[in-house]
KOLVO-882894 format. One line per 10 residues: number of its first residue (from 1); their letters; for each residue x, y, z of N, C-alpha, C. Coordinates in pm, 1 decimal, padded with zeros to 6 digits, always signed. Layout:
NUM = A = X:Y:Z:X:Y:Z:X:Y:Z ~ ... .
! end
This chain:
1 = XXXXXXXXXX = +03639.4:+02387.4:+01724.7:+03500.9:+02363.7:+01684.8:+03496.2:+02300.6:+01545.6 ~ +03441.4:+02187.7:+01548.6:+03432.8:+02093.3:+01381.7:+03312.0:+02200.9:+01337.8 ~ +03327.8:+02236.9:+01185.1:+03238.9:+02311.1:+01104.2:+03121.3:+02169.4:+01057.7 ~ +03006.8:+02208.4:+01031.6:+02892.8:+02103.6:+01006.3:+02909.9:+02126.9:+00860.5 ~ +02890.7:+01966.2:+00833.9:+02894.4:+01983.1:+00676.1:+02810.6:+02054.3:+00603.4 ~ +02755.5:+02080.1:+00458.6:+02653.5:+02135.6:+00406.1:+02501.7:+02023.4:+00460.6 ~ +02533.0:+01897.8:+00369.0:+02420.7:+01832.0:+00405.7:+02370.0:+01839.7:+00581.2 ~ +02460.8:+01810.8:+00638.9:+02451.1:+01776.0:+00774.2:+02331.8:+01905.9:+00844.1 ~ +02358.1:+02051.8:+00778.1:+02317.7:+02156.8:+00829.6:+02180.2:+02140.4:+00746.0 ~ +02187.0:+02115.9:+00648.9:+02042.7:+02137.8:+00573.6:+01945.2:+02012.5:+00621.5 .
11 = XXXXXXXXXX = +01982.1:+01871.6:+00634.8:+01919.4:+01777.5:+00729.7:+01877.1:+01838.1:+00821.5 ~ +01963.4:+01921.2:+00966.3:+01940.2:+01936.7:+01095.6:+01817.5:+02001.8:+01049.8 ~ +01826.6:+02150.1:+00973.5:+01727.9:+02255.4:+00986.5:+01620.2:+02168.2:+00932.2 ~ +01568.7:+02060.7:+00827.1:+01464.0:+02009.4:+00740.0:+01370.3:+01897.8:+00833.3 ~ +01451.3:+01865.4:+00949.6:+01465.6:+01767.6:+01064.3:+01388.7:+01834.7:+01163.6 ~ +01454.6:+02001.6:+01179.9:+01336.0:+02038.2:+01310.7:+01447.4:+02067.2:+01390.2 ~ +01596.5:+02041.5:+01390.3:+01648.5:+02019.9:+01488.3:+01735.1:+02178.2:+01549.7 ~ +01678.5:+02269.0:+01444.3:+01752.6:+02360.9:+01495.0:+01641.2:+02523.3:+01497.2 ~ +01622.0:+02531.8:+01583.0:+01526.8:+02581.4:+01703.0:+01536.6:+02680.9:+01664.7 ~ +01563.0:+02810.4:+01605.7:+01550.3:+02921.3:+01579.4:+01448.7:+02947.5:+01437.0 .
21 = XXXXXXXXXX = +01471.4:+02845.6:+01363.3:+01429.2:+02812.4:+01258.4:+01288.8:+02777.1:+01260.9 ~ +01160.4:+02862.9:+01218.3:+01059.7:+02782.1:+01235.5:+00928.5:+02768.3:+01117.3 ~ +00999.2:+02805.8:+01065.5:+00982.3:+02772.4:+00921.5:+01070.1:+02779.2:+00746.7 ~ +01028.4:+02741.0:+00674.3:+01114.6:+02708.6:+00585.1:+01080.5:+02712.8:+00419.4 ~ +01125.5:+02768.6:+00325.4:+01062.5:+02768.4:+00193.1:+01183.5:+02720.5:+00102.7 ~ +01124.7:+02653.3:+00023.0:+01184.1:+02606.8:-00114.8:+01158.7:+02683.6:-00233.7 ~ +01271.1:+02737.2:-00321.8:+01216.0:+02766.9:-00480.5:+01368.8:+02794.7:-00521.3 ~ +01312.8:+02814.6:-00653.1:+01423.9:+02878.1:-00781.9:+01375.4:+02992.4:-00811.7 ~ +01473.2:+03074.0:-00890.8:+01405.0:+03142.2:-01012.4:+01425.9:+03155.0:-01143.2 ~ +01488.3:+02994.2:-01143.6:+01488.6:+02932.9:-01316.8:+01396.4:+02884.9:-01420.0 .
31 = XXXXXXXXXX = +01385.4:+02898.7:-01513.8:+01259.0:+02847.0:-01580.6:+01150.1:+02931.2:-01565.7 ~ +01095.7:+03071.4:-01554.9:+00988.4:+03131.4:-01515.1:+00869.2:+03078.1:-01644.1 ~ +00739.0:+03053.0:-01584.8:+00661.1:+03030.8:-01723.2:+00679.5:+02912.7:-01756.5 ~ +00736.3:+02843.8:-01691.8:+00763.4:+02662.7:-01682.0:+00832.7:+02668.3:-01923.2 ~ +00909.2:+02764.3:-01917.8:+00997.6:+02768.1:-02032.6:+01139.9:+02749.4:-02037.0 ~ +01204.4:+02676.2:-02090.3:+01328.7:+02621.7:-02037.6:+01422.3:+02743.6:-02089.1 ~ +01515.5:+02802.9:-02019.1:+01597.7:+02887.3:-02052.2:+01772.3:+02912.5:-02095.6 ~ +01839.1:+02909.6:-02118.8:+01976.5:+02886.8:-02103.5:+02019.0:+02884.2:-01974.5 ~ +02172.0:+02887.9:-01999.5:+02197.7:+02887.5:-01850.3:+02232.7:+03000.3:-01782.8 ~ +02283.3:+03063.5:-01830.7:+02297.5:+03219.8:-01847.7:+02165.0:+03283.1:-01778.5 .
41 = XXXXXXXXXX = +02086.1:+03260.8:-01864.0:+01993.1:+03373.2:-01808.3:+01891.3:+03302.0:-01665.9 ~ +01929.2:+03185.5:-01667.4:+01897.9:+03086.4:-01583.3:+01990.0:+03167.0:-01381.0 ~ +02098.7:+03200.7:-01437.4:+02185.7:+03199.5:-01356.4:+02150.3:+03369.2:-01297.7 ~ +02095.0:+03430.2:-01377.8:+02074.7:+03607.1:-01359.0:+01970.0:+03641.6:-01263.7 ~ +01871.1:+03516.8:-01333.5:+01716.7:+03493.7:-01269.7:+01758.3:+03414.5:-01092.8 ~ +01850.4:+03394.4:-01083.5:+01938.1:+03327.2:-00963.0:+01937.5:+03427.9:-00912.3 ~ +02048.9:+03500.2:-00942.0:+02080.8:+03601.0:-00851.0:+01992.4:+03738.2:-00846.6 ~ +01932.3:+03762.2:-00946.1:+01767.9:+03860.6:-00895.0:+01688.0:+03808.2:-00775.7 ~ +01688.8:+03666.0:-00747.1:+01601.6:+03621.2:-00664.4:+01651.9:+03602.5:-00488.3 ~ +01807.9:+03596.2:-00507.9:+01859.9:+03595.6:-00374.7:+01865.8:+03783.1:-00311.8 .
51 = XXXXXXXXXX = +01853.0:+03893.8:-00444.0:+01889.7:+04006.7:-00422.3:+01764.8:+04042.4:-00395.1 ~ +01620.9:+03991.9:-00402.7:+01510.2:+03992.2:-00349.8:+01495.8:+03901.7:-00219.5 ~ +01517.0:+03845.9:-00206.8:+01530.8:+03761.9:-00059.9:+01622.6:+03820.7:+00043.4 ~ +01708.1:+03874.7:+00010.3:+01790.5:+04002.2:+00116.8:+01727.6:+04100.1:+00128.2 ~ +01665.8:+04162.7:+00045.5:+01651.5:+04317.6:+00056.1:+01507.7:+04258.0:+00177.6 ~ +01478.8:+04119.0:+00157.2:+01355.4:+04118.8:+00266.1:+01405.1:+04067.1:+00380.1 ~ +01540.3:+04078.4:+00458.0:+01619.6:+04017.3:+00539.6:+01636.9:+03845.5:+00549.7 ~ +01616.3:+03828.3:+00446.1:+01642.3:+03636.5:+00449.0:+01754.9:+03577.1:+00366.2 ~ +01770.5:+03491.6:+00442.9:+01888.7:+03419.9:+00415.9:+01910.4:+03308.8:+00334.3 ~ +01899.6:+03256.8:+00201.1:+01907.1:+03207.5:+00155.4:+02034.0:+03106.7:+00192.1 .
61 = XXXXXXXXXX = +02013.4:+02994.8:+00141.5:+02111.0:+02864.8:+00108.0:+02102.0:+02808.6:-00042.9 ~ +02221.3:+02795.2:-00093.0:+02181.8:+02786.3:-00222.1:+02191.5:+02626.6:-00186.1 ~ +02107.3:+02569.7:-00269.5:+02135.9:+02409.7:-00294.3:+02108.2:+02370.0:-00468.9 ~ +02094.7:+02254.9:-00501.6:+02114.1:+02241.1:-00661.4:+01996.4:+02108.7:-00625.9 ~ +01962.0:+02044.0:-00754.5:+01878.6:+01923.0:-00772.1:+01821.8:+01927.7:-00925.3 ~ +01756.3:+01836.7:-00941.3:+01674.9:+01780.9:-01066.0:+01576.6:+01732.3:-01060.8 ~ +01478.9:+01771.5:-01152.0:+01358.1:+01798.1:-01167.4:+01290.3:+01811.5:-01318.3 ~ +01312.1:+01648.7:-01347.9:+01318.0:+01664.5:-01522.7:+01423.1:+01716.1:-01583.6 ~ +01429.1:+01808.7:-01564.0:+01547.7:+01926.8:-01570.3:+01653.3:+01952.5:-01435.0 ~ +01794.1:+01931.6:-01471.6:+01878.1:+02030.8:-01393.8:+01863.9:+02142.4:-01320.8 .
71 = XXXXXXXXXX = +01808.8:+02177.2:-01198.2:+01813.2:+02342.1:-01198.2:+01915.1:+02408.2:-01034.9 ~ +01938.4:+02502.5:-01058.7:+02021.8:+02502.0:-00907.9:+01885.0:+02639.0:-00815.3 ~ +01868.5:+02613.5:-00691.0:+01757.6:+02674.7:-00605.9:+01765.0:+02708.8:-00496.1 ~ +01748.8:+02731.6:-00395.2:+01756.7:+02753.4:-00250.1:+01629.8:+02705.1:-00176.2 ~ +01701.9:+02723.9:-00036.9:+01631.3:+02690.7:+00115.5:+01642.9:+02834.3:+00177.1 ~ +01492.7:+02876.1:+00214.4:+01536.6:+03038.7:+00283.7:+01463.9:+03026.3:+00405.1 ~ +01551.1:+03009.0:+00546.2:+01462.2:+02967.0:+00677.2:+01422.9:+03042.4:+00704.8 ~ +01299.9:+03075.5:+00800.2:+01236.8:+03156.9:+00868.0:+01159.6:+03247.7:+00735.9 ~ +01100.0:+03202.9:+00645.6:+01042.3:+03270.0:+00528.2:+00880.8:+03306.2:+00550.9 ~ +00844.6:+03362.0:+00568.9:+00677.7:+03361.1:+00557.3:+00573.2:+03327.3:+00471.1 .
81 = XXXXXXXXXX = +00497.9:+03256.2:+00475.9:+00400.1:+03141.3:+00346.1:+00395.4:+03317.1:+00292.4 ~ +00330.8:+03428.7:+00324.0:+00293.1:+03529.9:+00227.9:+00448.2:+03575.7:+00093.7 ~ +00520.0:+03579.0:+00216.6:+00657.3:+03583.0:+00119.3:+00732.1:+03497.9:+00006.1 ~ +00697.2:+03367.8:+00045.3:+00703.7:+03243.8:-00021.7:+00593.2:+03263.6:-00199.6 ~ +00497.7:+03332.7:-00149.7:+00362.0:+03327.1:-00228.7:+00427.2:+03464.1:-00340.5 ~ +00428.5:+03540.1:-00271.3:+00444.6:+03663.6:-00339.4:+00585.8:+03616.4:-00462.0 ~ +00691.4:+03581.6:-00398.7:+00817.8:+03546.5:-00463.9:+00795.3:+03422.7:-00607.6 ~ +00741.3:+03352.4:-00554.3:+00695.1:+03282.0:-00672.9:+00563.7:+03320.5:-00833.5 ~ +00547.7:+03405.7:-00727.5:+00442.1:+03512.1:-00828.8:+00554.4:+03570.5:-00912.4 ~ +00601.8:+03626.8:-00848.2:+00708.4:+03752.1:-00858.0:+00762.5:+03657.3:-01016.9 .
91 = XXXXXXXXXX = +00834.4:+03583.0:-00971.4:+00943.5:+03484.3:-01027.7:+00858.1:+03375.0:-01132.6 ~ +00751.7:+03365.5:-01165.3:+00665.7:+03276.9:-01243.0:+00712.7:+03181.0:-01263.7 ~ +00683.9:+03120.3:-01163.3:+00733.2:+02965.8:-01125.1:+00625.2:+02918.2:-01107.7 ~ +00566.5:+02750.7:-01147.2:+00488.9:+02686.4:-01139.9:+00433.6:+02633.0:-01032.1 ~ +00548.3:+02631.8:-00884.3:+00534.2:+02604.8:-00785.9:+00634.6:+02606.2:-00706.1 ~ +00625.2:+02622.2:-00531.3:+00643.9:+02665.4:-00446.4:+00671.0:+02584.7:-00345.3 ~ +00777.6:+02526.1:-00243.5:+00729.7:+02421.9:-00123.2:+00768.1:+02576.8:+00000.7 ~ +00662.1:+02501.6:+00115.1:+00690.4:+02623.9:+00192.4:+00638.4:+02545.3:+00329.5 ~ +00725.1:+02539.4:+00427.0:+00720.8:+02427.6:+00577.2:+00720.1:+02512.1:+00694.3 ~ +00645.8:+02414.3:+00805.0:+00610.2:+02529.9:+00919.5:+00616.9:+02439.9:+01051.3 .
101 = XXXXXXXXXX = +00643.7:+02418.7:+01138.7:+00682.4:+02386.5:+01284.4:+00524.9:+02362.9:+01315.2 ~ +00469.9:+02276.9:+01351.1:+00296.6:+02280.9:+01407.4:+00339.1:+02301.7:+01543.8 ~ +00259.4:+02388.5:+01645.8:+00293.6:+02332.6:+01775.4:+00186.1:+02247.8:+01811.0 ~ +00099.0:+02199.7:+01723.1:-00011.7:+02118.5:+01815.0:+00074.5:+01951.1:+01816.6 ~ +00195.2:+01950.0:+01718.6:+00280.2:+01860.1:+01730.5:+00343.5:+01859.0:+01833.0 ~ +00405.2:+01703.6:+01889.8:+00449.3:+01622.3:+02019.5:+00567.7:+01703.6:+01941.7 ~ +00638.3:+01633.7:+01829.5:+00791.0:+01703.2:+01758.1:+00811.1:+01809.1:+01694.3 ~ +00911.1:+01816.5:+01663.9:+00965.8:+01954.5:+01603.1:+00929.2:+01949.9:+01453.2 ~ +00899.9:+01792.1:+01376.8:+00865.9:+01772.3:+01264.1:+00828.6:+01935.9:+01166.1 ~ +00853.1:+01955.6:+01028.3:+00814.9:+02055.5:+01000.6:+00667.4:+01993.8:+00909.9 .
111 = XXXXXXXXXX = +00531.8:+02094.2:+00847.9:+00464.2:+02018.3:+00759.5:+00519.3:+02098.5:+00652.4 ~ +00510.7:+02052.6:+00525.4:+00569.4:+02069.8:+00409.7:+00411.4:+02143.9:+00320.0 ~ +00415.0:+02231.7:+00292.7:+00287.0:+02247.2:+00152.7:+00389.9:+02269.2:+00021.0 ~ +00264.4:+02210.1:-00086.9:+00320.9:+02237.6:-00192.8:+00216.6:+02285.1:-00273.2 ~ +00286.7:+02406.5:-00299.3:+00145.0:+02518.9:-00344.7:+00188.8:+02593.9:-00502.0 ~ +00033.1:+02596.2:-00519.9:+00035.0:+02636.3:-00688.9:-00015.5:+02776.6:-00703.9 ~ +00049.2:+02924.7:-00736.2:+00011.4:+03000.7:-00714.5:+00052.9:+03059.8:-00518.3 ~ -00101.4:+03071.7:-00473.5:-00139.0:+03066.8:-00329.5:-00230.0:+02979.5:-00250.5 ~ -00271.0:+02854.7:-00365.3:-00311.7:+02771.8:-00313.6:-00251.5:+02622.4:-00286.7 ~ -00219.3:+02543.5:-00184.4:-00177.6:+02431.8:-00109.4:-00228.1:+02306.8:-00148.5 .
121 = XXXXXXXXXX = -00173.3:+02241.8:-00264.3:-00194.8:+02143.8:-00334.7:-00209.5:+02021.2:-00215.5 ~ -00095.2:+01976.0:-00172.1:-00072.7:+01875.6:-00077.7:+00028.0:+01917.1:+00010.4 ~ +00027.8:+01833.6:+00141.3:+00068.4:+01820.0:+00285.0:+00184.8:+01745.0:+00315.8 ~ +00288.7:+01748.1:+00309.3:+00361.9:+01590.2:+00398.7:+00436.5:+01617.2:+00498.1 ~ +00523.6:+01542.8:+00585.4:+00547.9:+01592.8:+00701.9:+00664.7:+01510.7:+00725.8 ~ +00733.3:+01471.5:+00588.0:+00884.3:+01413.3:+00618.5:+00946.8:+01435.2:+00485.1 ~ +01061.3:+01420.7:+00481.6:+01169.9:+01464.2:+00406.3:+01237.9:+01314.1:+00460.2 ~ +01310.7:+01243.4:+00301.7:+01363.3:+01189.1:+00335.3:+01515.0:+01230.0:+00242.8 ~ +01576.3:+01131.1:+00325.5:+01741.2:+01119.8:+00285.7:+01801.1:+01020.2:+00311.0 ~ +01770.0:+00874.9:+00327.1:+01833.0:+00756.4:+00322.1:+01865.2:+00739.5:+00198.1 .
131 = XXXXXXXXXX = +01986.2:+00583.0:+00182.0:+02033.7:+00557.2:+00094.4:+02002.3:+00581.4:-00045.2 ~ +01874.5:+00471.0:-00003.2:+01795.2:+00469.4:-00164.3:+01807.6:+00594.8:-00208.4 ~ +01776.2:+00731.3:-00106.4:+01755.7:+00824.8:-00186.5:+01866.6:+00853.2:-00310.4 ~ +02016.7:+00835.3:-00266.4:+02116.2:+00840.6:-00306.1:+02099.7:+00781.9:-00448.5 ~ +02018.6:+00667.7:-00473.6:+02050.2:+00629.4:-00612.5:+01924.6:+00679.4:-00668.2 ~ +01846.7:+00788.3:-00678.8:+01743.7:+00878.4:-00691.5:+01834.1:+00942.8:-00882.5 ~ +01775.7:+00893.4:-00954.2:+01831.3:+00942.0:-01122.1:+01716.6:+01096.1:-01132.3 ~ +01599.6:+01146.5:-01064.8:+01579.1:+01264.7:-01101.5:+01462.3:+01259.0:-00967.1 ~ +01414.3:+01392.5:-00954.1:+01344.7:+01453.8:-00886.5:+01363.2:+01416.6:-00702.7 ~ +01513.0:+01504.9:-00768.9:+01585.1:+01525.6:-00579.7:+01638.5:+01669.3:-00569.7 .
141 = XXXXXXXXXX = +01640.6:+01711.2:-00482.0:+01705.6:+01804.8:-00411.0:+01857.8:+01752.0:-00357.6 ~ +01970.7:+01824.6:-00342.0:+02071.3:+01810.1:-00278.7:+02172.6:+01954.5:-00210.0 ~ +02270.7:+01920.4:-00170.9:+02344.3:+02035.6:-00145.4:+02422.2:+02079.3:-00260.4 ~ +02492.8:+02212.3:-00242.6:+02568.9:+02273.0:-00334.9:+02652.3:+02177.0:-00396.8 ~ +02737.4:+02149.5:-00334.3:+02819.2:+02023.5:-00463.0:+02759.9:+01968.4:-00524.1 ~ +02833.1:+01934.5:-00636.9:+02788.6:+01854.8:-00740.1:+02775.1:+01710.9:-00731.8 ~ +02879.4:+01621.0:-00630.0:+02829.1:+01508.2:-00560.0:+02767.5:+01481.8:-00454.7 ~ +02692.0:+01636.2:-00388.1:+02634.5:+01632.3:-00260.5:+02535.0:+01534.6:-00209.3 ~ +02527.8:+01497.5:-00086.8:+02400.7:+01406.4:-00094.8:+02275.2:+01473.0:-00141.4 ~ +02173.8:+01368.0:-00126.9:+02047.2:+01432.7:-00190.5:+01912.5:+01359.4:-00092.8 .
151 = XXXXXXXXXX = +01828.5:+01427.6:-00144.6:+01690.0:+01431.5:-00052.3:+01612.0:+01492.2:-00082.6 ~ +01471.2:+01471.8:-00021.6:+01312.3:+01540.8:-00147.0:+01245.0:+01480.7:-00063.7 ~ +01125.2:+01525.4:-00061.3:+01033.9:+01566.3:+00019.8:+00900.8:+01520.7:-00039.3 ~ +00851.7:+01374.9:-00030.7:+00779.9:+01267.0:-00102.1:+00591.4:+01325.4:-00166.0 ~ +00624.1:+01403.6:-00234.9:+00470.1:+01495.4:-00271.3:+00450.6:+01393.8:-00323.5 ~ +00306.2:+01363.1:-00367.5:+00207.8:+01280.9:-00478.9:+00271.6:+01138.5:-00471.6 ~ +00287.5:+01134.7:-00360.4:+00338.6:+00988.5:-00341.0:+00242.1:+00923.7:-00190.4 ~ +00169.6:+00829.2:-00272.4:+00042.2:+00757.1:-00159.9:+00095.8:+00688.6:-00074.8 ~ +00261.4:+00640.2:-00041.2:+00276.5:+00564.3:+00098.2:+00316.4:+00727.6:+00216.3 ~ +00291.3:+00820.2:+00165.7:+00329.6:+00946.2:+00262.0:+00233.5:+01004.5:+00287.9 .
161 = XXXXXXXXXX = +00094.1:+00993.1:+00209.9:-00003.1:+01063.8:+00261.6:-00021.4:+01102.3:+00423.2 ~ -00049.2:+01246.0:+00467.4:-00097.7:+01240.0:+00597.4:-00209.5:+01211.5:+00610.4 ~ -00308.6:+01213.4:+00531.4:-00437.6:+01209.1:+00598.4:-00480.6:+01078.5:+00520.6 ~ -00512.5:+00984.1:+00626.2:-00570.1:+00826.6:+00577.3:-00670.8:+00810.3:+00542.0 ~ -00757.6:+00742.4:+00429.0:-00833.2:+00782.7:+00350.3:-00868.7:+00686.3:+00242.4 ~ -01009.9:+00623.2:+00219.3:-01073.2:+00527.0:+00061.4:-00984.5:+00609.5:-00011.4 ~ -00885.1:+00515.5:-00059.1:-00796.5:+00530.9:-00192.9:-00899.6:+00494.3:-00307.8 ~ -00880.9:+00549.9:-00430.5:-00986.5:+00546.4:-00546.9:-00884.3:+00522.5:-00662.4 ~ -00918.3:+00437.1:-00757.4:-00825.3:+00443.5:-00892.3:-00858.9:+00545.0:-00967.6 ~ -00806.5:+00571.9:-01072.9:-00789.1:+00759.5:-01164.6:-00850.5:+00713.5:-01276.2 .
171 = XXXXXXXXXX = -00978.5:+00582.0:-01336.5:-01005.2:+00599.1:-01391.9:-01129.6:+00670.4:-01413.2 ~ -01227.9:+00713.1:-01492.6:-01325.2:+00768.6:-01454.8:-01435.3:+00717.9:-01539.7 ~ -01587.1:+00688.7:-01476.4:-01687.9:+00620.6:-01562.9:-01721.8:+00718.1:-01716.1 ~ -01809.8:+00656.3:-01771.7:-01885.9:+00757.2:-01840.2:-01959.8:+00811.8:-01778.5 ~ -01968.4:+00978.4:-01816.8:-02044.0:+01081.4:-01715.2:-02177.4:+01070.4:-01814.7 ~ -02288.2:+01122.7:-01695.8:-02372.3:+01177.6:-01784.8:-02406.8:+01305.0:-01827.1 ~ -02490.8:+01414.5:-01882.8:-02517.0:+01553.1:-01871.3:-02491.7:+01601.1:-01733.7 ~ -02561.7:+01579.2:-01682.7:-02601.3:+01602.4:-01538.5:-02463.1:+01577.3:-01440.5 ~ -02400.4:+01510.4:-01432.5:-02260.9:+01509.0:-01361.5:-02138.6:+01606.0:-01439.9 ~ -02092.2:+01606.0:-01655.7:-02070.9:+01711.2:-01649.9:-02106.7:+01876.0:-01598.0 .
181 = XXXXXXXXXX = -02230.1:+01813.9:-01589.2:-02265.3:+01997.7:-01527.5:-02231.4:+02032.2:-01428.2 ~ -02253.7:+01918.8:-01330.1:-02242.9:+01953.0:-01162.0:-02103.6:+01968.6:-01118.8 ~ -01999.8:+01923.5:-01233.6:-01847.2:+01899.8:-01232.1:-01784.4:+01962.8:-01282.9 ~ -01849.7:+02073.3:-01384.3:-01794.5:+02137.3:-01448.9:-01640.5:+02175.5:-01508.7 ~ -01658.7:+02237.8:-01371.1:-01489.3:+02350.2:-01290.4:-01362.5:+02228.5:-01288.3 ~ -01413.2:+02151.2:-01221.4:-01346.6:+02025.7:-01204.6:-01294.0:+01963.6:-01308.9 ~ -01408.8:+01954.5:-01399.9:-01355.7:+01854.3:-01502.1:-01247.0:+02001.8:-01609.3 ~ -01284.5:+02088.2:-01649.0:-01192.6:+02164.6:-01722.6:-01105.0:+02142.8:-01699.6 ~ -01046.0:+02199.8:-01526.6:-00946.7:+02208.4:-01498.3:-00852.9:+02020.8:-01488.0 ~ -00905.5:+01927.4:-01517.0:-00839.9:+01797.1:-01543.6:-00826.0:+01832.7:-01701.3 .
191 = XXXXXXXXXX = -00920.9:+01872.1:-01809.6:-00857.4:+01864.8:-01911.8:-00716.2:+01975.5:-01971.7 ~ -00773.2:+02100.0:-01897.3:-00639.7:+02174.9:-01877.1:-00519.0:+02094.4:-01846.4 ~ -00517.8:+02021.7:-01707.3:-00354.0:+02019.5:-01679.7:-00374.0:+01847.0:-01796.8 ~ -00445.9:+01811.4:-01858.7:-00371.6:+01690.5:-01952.5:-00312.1:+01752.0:-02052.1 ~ -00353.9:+01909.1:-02105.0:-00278.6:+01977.1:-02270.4:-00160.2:+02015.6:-02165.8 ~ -00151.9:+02081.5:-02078.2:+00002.8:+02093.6:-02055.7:+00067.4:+01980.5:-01984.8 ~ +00022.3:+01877.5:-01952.0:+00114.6:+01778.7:-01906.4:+00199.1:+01740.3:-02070.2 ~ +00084.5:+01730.0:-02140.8:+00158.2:+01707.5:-02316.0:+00227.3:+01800.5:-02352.9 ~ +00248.9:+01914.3:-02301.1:+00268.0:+01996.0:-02412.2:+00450.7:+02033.9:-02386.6 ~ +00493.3:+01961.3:-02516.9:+00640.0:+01968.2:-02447.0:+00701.5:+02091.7:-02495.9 .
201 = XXXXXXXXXX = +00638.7:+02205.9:-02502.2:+00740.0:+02312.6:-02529.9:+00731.4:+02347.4:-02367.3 ~ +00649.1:+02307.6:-02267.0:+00691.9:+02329.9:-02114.2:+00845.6:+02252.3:-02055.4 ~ +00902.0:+02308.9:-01951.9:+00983.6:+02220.9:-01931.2:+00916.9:+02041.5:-01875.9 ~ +01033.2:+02025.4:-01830.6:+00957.6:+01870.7:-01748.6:+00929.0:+01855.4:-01637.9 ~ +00988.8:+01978.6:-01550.1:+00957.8:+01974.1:-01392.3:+00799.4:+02019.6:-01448.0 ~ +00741.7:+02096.3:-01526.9:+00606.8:+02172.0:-01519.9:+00518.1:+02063.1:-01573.3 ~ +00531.7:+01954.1:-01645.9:+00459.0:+01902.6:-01748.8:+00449.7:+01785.9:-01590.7 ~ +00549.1:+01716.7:-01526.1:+00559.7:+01625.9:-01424.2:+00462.0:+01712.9:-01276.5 ~ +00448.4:+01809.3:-01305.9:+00375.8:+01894.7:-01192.9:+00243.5:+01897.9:-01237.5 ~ +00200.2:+01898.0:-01357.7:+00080.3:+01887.1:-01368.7:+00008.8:+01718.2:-01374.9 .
211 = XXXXXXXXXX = +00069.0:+01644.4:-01464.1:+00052.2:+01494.0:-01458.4:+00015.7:+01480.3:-01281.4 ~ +00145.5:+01540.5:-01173.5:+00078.8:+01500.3:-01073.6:-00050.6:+01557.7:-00991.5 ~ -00088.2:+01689.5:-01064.2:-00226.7:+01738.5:-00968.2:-00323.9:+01658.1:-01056.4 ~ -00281.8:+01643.1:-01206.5:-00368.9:+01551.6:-01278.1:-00473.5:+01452.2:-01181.6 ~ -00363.5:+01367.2:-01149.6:-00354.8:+01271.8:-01043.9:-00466.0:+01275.9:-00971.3 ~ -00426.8:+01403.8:-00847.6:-00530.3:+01410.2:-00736.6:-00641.0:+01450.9:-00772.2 ~ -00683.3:+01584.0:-00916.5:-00825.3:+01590.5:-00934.2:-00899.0:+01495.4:-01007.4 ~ -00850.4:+01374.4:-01060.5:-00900.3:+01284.8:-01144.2:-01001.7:+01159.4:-00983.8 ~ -00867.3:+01186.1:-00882.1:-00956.7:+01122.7:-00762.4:-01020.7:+01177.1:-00689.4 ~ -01024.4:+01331.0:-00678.0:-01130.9:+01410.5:-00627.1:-01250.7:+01362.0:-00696.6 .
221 = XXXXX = -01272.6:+01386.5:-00826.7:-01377.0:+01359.0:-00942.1:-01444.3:+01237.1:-00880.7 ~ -01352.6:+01118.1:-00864.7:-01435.4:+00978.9:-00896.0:-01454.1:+00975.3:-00738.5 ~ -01399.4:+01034.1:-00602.8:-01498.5:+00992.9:-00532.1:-01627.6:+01100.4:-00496.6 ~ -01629.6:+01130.8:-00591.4:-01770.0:+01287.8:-00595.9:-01854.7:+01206.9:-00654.7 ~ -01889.1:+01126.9:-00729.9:-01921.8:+01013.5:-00851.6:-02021.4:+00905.8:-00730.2 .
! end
């Protein structure tokens, strides 16, 4: 029996292709508080988080990637979005990916959320891993080796959107009284994530995580407008 490589196994399961599997979560538990840590204690916060993922019968895969920052993380199949939610609480992490088998789908495709807290920022429904990905200088996922291939899962990126849709540019008019008011919530929370997209005592995966919800509530805003 030929053993499956690392990548080969983490493709199949990210692919759909292996049937026991029917859902799937992504995280670390490096950096809690989006504060950059040594490596050391980087590495402790590792293994607290796999010794919490057993004691809940799951199986972790460790894999490694970059994300502004270096960090090494896992794939834990068959995870439950509540478990996914809770663990990242747990672990004060900025965010969470967590994938699920649709059956109203023809394929096995998984959908991907990427959630802040317990709420589901955005949707996508492919993972890639072609070449290009290979010459990918930051914000990839890969396997345990250190030359492993690599692959990531295209968030805040408009040629992957699932749902088709009047694209809007992120600039925004002058408001008047009356639209700050009605926008309130909205608009805070855009000036919130611009002080921590700046604020570089965060790491860079956190400051690049906010720039991108930046993003989507700046086009929520202008097509409310």
């Amino acid at each position: 029996m030929i053993k499956e490589s690392g990548f080969n196994r983490i493709k199949n399961i990210l692919q759909g292709d292996v049937a026991p599997i029917a859902t799937v979560g992504f995280m670390t538990g490096w950096n809690p508080m989006a504060k950059q840590l040594p490596s050391k204690e980087n590495r402790l916060l590792n293994k607290e988080l796999v010794a919490w993922l057993r004691e809940r019968g799951y199986g972790p895969i460790r894999i490694r990637g970059k994300f502004g920052n270096r960090e090494r993380s896992m794939i834990i199949p068959n995870i439950t979005r509540g478990d996914m939610v809770e663990a990242g609480k747990y672990f004060n992490q900025v965010s969470i990916i967590w994938g699920e088998k649709e059956p109203s789908k023809n394929d096995n495709r998984f959908v991907f959320q990427y959630i802040e807290g317990d709420k589901t920022i955005q949707r996508r429904d492919v993972v890639l891993f072609g070449e290009d990905v290979q010459g990918r200088e930051d914000f990839y996922s890969q396997e345990r080796q250190s030359a492993g291939r690599k692959f990531y899962i295209p968030f805040f990126d408009d040629q992957y959107e699932m749902d088709e849709g009047e694209k809007y540019t992120y600039d925004i008019p002058p408001l008047t009284e009356e639209q700050r008011s009605e926008h309130s919530s909205l608009l805070e929370e855009i000036d919130s994530r611009v002080h921590r997209s700046l604020d570089d005592t965060r790491t860079q995966k956190s400051r690049w995580h906010h720039r991108q919800i930046l993003r989507l509530r700046m086009k929520e805003l202008k097509s409310k407008l």
